[in-house]
N, C-alpha and C positions, 0 to 999 in steps of 0.2 A: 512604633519603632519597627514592628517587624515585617511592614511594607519597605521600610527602606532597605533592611538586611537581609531579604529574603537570599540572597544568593549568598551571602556570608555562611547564612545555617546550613548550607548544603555543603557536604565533601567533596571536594576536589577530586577524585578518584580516579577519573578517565582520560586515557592519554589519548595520541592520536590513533592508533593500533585499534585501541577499542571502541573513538568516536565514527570509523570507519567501519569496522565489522558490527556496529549499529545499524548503520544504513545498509549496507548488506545483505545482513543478518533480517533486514524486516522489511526489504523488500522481494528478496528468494522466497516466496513461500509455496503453493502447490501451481500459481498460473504460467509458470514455464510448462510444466508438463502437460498441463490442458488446453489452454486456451489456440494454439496456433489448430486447432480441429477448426474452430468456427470462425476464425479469421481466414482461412483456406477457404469455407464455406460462399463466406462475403467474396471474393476476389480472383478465387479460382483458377490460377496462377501461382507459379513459383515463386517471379519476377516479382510480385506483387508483393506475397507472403515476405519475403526478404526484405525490400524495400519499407515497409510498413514498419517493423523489426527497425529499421536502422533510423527512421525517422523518429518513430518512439522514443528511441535512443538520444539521437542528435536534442530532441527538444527536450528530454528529461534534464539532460547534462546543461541544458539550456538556463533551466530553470534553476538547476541546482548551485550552479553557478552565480547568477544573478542573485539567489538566498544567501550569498558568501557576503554580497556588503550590508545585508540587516541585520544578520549575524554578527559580524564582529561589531556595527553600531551599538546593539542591543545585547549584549552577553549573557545574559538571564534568563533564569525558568520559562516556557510560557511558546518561548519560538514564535510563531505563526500566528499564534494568538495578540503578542507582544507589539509584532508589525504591523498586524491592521489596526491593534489599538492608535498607536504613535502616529500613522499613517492617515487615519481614518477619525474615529471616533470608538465610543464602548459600543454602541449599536453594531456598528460591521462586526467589531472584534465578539461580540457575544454571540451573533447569529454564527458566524463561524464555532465556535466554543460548543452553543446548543445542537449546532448539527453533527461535532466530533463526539461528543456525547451520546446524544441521541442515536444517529447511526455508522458513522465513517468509521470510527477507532473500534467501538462496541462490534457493532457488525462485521468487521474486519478479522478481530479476535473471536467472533462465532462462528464464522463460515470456516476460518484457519484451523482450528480446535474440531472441527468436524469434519473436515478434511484429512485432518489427522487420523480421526478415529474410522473412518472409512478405509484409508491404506493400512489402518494396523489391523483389520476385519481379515487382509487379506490373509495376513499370518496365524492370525485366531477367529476363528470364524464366528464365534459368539458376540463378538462385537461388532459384530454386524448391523445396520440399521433395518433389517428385518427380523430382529429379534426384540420384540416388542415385551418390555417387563411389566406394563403397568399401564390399565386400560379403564378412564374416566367419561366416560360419553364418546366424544368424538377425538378427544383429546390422547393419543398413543405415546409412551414414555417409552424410547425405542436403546439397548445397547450404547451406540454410536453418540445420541444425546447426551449420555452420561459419561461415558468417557472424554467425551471435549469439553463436559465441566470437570470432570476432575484433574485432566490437565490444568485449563484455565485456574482451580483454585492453587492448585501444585504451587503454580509459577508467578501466580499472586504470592502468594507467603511467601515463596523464598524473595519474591522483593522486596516485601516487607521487611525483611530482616537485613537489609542493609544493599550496596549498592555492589561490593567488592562479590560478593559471590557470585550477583546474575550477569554483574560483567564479566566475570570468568568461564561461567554456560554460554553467556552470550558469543566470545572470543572462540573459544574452541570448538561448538557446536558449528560455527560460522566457514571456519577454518575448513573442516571436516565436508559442508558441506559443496566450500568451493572448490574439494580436489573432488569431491565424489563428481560435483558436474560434469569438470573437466577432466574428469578418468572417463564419463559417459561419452563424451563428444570424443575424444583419442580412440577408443573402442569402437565405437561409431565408425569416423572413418579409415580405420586401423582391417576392423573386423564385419565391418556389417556393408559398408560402400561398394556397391554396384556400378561398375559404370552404367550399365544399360537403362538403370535406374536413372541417374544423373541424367543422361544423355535424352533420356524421354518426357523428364520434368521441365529440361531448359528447352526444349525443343520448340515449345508454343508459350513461353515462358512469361510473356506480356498480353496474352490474349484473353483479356479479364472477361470474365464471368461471373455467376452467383447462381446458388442453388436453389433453386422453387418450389418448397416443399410442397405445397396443393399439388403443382406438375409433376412433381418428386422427378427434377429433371436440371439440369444446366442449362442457363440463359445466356446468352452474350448480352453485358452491361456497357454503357460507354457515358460520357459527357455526364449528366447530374445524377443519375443511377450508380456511375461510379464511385463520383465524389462521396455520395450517401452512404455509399457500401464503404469505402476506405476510410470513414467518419465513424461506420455504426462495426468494424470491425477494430478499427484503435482502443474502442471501450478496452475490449479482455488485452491488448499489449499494456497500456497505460495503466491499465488495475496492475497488472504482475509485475509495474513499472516503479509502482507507488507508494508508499511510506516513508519515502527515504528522507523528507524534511522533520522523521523524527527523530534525528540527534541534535535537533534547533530548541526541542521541547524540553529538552535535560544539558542545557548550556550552563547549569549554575552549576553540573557536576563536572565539566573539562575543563581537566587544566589549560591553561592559555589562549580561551576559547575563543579571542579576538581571532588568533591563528588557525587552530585545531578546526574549531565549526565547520569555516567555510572549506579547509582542506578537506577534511573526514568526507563534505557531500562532494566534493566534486572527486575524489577518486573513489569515493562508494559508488555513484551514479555509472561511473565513466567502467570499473570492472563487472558489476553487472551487464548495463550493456551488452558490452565485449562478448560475453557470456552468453546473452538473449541470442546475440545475432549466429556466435557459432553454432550453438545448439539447435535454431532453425534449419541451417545450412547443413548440418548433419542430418538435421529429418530430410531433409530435399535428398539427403547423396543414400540416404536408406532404405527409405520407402516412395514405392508409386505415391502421387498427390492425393488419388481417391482414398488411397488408408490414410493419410493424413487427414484430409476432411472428413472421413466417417469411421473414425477409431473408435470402437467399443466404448462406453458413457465419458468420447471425448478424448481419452486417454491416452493421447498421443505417445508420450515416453514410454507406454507399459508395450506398444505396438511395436517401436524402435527398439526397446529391449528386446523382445522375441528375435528381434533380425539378428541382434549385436551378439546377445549370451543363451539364445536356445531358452530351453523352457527356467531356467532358473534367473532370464532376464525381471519377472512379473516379481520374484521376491527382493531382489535387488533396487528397482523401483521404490515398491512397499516400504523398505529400510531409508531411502534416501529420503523418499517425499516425508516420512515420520522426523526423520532426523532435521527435515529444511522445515518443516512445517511447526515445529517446535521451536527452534532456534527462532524460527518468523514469530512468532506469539510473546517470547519471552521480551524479545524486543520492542513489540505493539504495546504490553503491557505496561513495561519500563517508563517508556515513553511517553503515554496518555495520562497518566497520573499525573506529570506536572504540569500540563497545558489546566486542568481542573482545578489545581492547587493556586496555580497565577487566579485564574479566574475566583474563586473564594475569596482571593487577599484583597480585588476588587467590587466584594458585595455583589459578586453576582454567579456563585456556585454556594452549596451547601457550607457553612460555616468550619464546619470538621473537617471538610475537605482544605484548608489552610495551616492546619498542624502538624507538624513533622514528629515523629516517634524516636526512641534513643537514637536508632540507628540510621538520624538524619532523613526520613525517605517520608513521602508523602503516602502515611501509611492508611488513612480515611479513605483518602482519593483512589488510591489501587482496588480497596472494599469494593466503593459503590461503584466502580467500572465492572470489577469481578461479578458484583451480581446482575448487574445490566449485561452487561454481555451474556451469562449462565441465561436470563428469562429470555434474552435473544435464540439462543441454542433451543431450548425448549418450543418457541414458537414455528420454527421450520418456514420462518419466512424470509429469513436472513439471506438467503439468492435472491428474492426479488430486489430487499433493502441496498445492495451491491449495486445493482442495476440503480436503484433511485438515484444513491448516493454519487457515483460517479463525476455525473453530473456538475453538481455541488464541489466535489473534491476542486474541479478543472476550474469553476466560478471562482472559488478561494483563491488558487494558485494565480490568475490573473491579476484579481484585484488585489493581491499581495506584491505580483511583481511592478503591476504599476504605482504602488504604495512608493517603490524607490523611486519615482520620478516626480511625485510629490512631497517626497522626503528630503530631494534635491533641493527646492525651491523653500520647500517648510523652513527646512534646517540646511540653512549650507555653507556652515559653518562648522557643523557637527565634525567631532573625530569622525573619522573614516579611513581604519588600518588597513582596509581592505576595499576594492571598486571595483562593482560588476564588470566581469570581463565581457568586451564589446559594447559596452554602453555607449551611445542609446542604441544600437541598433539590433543586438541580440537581443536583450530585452522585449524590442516592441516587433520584431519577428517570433516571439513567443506567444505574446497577447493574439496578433496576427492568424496566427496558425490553431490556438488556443479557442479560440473566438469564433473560428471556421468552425470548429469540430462541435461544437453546444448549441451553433444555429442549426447544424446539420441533423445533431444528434433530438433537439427539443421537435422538428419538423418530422423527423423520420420516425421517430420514438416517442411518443407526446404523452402517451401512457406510461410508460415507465420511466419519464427524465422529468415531465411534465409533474409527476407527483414527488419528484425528487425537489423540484424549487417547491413544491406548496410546504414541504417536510421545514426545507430552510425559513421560509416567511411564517411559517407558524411561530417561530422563535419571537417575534415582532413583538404580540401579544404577552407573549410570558418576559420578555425584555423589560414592560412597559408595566407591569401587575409587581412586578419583583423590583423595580428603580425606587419606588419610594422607601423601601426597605432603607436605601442604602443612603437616602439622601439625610433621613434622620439618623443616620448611625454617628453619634459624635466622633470627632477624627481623633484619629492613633496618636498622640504623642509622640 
């Protein structure tokens, strides 16, 4: 019985307010303020930098939108997991499942969490990741390690104890950090906009380039150097872009989620954005291009702050990026827990990961993510794991949007209170452009995307080792 009721036993608790500041909330996290360094790097241009930003954008909303009609088809725990099942089979839907596990959600919630503790270094300098506590061989237990586990467990527990509190962190944190953005970017070009700045960025504004570091020098790129470079620099937009189909994963907790789901992502995706694009175009109106591509470990907003607020810009930063990088985890956290819990009720996650605690929450499933992610932090491999994962993320998101054109045809008959807007053609403009970027990225990157698909097909075997488990399990009544 309680495959059938699984979304019955969940609370209702999330409106639209909160199904939106989910997506939000857990896609803000520190890659605004970093990543446009090395997407500057790739492209070497203003024009470019901007344009990249907006296309990010365009296909994010792309995709978030087209999630609006399995969403309201499918209203249930699980999201992402639920549509390739329905779509596909248990196979697709598990390899996905074993790779949000293994490293997408996990990895995601380690790099964030130490991200964290790296900005709050700046304000206490003992939490520093050069303050190493505890030294086994080769193995260094650094400050900064610790700290983004003791967030992560922080934010694990207060999940666990039910869903109305971390969506009230989650609402407010979210809140706070989309006026802090947009107080950054008004400040920006309020107080720190140069014209001559401006006026010397858009000057040569299209004339793409990329940086050589053997040459340690700027190249003129064009024709498939281009493409490559505008493929291997979308990696860091589309990460900073990313998490936002997890208010798909906790459907069983919004109300009216036929409605809400699909609402929540397409004006979570569509303000972010918004947000992405200005905050770029305020770096362009603040600093020369060169301090954008080579800001101190990347650090784009801490460089813009100096322009904006003088020397007490760097603490300002520090406070935001803790504040968005927090509110980003609580959300990750939330969120991954029930994709594990769908997955259990199918025989194919840990058994305890399928029981729900008083306070309604998939209280197993937040555990063993909490400690997979904590062993992640401790390994210090978790930047490469990003890089792997990437990959992977972009693979799901296709085979998930094309799942609705098989869903058409499967079931076409099904409710459907909601229809990808633009269908078919935004849709397979997505796969299209989607599908560009993973041939580009698998050629250009073979080492680190390359072992991102062996990460996903390792799943195959453990898929195949764990089905018999499930085929003798007598059925649920």
């Amino acid at each position: 019985m309680e495959k059938e009721t699984q979304d019955q036993s969940f609370k209702r608790e999330l409106g639209l307010l909160d199904g939106t500041m989910l997506v939000v909330g857990s896609m803000i996290g520190s890659g605004i303020f970093i990543v446009s360094a090395d997407i500057t790097r790739h492209v070497g241009a203003a024009g470019w930098l901007i344009l990249i930003w907006v296309l990010t954008g365009i296909i994010t909303v792309i995709a978030a939108v087209s999630y609006g009609e399995l969403s309201a088809m499918f209203p249930k725990a699980g999201g992402q997991y639920v549509y390739l099942k329905e779509a596909y089979n248990k196979l697709i839907a598990f390899l996905y499942g074993w790779s949000f596990f293994a490293v997408i959600q996990t990895g995601t919630i380690a790099a964030v969490g130490v991200a964290f503790s790296k900005f709050a270094s700046y304000l206490y300098e003992p939490f520093s990741d050069e303050n190493i506590l505890y030294q086994f061989g080769a193995f260094n237990l650094n400050a900064a390690q610790l700290v983004s586990i003791v967030t992560i467990v922080m934010l694990t527990y207060l999940n666990s104890r039910g869903v109305k509190n971390s969506k009230l962190l989650q609402t407010v944190l979210t809140i706070i950090k989309i006026l802090s953005l947009f107080g950054l970017i008004i400040f920006g070009f309020t107080l720190g906009a140069s014209t001559e700045v401006w006026d010397a960025n858009w000057a040569d504004a299209w004339n793409t380039r990329a940086f050589d570091t053997h040459a340690n020098a700027w190249v003129s790129i064009g024709g498939t150097a281009l493409l490559s470079g505008i493929a291997a620099a979308m990696v860091g937009s589309l990460f900073s872009s990313d998490a936002w189909n997890g208010v798909t994963f906790i459907a069983g907790e919004i109300k009216n989620p036929k409605r809400n789901v699909g609402l929540s992502l397409f004006l979570g995706t569509f303000i972010v954005s918004v947000i992405y694009i200005l905050a770029n175009v305020m770096y362009v109106a603040v600093m020369p291009l060169d301090e954008i591509a080579f800001a101190k470990s990347d650090r784009v907003a801490v460089v813009g702050a100096g322009y904006i607020f003088g020397s007490m810009g760097t603490v300002i930063i520090a406070i935001m990026i803790m504040i968005s990088t927090f509110a980003c985890n609580n959300g990750l956290i939330m969120a991954g827990a029930r994709v594990y819990y769908t997955m259990a009720n199918d025989g194919l996650f840990f058994k305890k990961a399928a029981l729900l605690n008083k306070a309604s929450v998939p209280a197993w499933a937040l555990w063993f993510q909490c400690i997979w992610a904590s062993a992640l932090c401790l390994t210090g491999k978790y930047g490469d794991l990003l890089d792997y994962v990437m990959i992977i993320v972009i693979i799901f998101y296709i085979l998930t949007i094309y799942g609705i054109f098989i869903l058409r045809r499967k079931m076409p008959d099904a409710e459907r209170p909601y229809r990808a807007f633009g269908y078919p053609v935004l849709p397979f403009l997505y796969i299209i452009v989607a599908g560009a970027i993973c041939i580009s990225l698998l050629i250009t990157k073979t080492s680190t995307c390359g072992w991102g698909v062996v990460i996903m097909l390792a799943g195959i075997p453990v898929y195949y080792l764990t089905k018999p488990k499930e085929l003798v399990t007598p059925p649920v009544e």
